[in-house]
Structure formats: C-alpha cells, structure tokens
C-alpha positions in Angstrom: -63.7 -32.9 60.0 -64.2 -34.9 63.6 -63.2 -38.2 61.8 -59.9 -36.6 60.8 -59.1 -35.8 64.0 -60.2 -38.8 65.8 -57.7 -40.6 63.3 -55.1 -38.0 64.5 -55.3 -38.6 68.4 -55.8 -42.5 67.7 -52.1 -42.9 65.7 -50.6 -40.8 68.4 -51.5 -43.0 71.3 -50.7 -45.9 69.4 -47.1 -44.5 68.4 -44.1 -46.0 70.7 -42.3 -42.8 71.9 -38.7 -43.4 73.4 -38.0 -42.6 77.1 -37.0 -39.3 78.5 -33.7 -38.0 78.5 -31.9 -37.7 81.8 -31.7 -34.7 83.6 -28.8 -32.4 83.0 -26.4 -31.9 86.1 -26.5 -28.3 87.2 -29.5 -27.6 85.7 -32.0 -28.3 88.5 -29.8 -25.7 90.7 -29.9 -22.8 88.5 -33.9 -23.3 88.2 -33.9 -22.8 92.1 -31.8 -20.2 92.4 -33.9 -17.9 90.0 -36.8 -16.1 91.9 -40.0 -16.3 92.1 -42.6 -14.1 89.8 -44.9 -12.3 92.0 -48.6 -13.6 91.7 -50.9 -11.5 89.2 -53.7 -10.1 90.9 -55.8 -10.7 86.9 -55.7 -13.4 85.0 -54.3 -12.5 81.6 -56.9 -14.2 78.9 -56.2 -14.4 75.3 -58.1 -12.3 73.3 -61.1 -14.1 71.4 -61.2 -13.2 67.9 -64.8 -14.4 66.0 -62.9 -14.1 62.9 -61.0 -17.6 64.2 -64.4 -19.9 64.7 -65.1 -21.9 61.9 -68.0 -24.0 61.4 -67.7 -27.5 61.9 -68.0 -28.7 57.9 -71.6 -31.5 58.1 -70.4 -33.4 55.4 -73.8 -35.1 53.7 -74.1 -38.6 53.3 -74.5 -39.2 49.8 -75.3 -43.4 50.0 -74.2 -44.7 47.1 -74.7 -43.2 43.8 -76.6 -45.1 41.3 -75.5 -44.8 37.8 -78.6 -44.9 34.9 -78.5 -48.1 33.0 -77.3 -47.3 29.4 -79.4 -47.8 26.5 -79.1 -50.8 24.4 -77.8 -50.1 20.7 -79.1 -51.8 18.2 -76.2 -54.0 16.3 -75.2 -52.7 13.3 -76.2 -54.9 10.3 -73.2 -56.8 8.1 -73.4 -55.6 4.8 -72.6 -58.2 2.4 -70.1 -56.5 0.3 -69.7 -57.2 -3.5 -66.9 -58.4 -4.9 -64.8 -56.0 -7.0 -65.7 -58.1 -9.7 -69.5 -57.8 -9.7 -69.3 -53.9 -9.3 -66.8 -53.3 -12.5 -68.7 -52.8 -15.3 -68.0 -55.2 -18.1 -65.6 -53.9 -20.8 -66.9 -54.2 -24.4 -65.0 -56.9 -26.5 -62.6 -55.2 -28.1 -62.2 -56.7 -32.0 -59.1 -58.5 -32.7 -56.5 -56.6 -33.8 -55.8 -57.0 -38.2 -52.6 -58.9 -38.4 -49.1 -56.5 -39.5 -48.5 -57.8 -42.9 -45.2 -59.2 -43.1 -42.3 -56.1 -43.8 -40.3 -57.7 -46.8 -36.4 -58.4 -45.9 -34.8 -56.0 -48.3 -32.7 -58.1 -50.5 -28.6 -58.1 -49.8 -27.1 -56.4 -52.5 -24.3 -58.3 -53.7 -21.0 -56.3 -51.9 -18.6 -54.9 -54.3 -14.8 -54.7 -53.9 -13.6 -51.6 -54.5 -10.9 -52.0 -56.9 -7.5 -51.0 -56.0 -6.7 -47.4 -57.2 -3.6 -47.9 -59.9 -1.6 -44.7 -59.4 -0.8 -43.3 -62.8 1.3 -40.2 -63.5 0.0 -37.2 -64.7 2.7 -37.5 -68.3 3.8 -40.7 -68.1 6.3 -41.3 -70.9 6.8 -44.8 -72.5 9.9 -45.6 -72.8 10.9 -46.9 -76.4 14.1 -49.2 -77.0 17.1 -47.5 -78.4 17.9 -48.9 -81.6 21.0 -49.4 -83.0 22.6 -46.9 -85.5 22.7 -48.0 -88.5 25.2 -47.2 -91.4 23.4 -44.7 -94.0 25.0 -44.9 -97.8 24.8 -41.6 -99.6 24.7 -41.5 -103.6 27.6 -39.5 -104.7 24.9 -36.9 -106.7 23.4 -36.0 -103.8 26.1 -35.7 -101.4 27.3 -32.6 -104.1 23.8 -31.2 -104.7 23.9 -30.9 -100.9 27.3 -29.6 -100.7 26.1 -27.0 -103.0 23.1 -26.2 -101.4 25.3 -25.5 -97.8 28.0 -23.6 -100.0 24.8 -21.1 -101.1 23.3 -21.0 -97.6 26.6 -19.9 -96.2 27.0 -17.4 -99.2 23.5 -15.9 -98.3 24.0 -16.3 -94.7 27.3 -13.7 -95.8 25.4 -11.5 -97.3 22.6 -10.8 -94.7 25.3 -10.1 -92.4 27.0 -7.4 -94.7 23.8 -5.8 -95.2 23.1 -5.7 -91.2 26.4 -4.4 -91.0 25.5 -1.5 -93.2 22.4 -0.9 -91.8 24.0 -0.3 -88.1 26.5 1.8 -89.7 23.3 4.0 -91.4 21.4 3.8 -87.7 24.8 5.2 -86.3 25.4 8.0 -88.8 21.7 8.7 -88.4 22.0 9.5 -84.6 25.0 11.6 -85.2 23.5 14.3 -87.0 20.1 14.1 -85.1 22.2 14.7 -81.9 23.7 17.5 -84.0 20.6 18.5 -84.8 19.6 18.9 -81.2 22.8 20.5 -80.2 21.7 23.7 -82.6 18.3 23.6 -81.4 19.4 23.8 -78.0 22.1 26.6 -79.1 19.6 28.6 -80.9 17.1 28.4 -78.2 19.8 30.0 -75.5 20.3 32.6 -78.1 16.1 33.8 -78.4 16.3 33.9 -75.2 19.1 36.3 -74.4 17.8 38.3 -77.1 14.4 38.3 -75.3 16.5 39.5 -72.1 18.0 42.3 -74.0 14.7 43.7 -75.9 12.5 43.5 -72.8 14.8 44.5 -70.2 14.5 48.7 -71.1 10.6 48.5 -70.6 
C-alpha cells in the first residue's frame, strides 16, 4: 500500500494550485477583538483505539508467471471420402418393359340423321271430291210398287199408333180402379181400427 501513497503525495506536489484569495476587510478586526482561551494545564490527546491499526499489506512478489507449454496434438488424418457413387449399391437391371399392344381405334359409326318427325293427326280424314249430282231415271213400275209400298207403311204406321192409343187408355183405366182399390183398403183399415178402440177400451 506505500506505493499507492507515494503516487498520492507525488501528483499533489506536482499539481499547480491557484493563489490565495485576498483577505476579507473587517475580518482581521473581529479575530482581535475575540479573547483569548486560557491555557490548558493537560494536553487533551485523542484517544488510541487498537481496533484502528491495520497491518501494512507485504504484497509478494510473484516474478513472472510461467505458463506450461501445451502438448502438441497429433494432426488429424484426411480421410479420403468416397464418392456417393462408389458407396450406392448397384441397382439390378431391371428387364425391359413388354411393349402395350396397340388399343384398336373403334371404328366411326356412320352418323345417322334423324328423320324429321311428320306430325299426323290422330283421325285424319281424307278428303274426297264432291261429285256432281247426277240425274236418276225411274221406270214407271217401280216408282208405283214404291208408292205402294209407302201408302202400306203409312197404313201400318196408323195402326200401331191406334193400338198405343188404346193401350194408354187401358194403363189409365187400370190406375183408376187400383187407386180405388187403395182408397177402400185405406177406408177399411180406419174402420178395424176404431172397432179395435171400441172392443178393447172396457178392459
């Protein structure tokens, strides 16, 4: 720790310091007006404290430190590597592949046009050419043998009407008498019963 100090006092001396201030006006006077301190018979001593004494720190002197010289390593050998080629094991031969046979081009059917669609009607009527009238000639025979035969048709004609006639009239007279019929049903029937009333009625 000397050297430290040493280097301390040294860099003081060396250091310019600027000159003293002045002294103050006024000051001087009141330092010589204050009294004097009366002399002190003991002199006052700080106390010594052990605990304050600290051993001067011998620092050794280690010289210089010499390092061990490190081993020499032995230089790692170049491998030689292989090429990727020499380390791939050889691929078998594969055989040659069969040739596809050739798929046959299916042939182009011939394209059909669809024929147009002929709309028809569901009755179609043909139409026939109105021919002329023509004049008919009737033999005088049958003309009469047809006049007679339309004079007899009208005669029977005649008759079947007279006999519907009377048949409706027969129908008529029929219902008449069943609806009197009916009517003395219906009149006896109120009479059994009011004889019914009267027999029961004193029991």
């Amino acid at each position: 720790m000397k050297f430290l100090k040493r280097g301390k006092k040294e860099s003081s001396d060396e250091l310019d310091l600027p000159p003293a201030p002045p002294p103050l006006e006024g000051f001087e006077e009141s330092l010589q007006d204050m009294p004097e301190l009366p002399p002190f018979d003991e002199k006052i001593s700080a106390p010594k404290d052990s605990s304050f004494d600290f051993p001067e720190d011998k620092i050794p002197d280690f010289g210089k430190e010499e390092f061990p010289d490190f081993p020499d390593f032995p230089e790692p050998e170049e491998k030689s590597i292989a090429p990727v080629s020499a380390q791939m094991p050889q691929l078998p031969e594969t055989e040659p592949m069969a040739p596809m046979p050739e798929q046959e081009e299916p042939e182009e059917k011939p394209s059909f046009m669809p024929e147009p669609k002929i709309e028809r009607r569901l009755f179609s009527h043909e139409r026939r050419a109105k021919e002329t009238p023509k004049t008919i000639y009737v033999k005088v025979d049958n003309f009469k043998a047809t006049l007679g035969n339309i004079s007899m048709a009208r005669g029977n004609l005649r008759k079947s009407e007279e006999a519907l006639a009377k048949m409706e009239s027969i129908k008529s007279a029929k219902d008449k008498s069943f609806d009197k019929i009916r009517a003395s049903l219906d009149d006896l029937q109120k009479k059994l019963v009011y004889v019914d009333k009267i027999l029961f009625k004193g029991d």
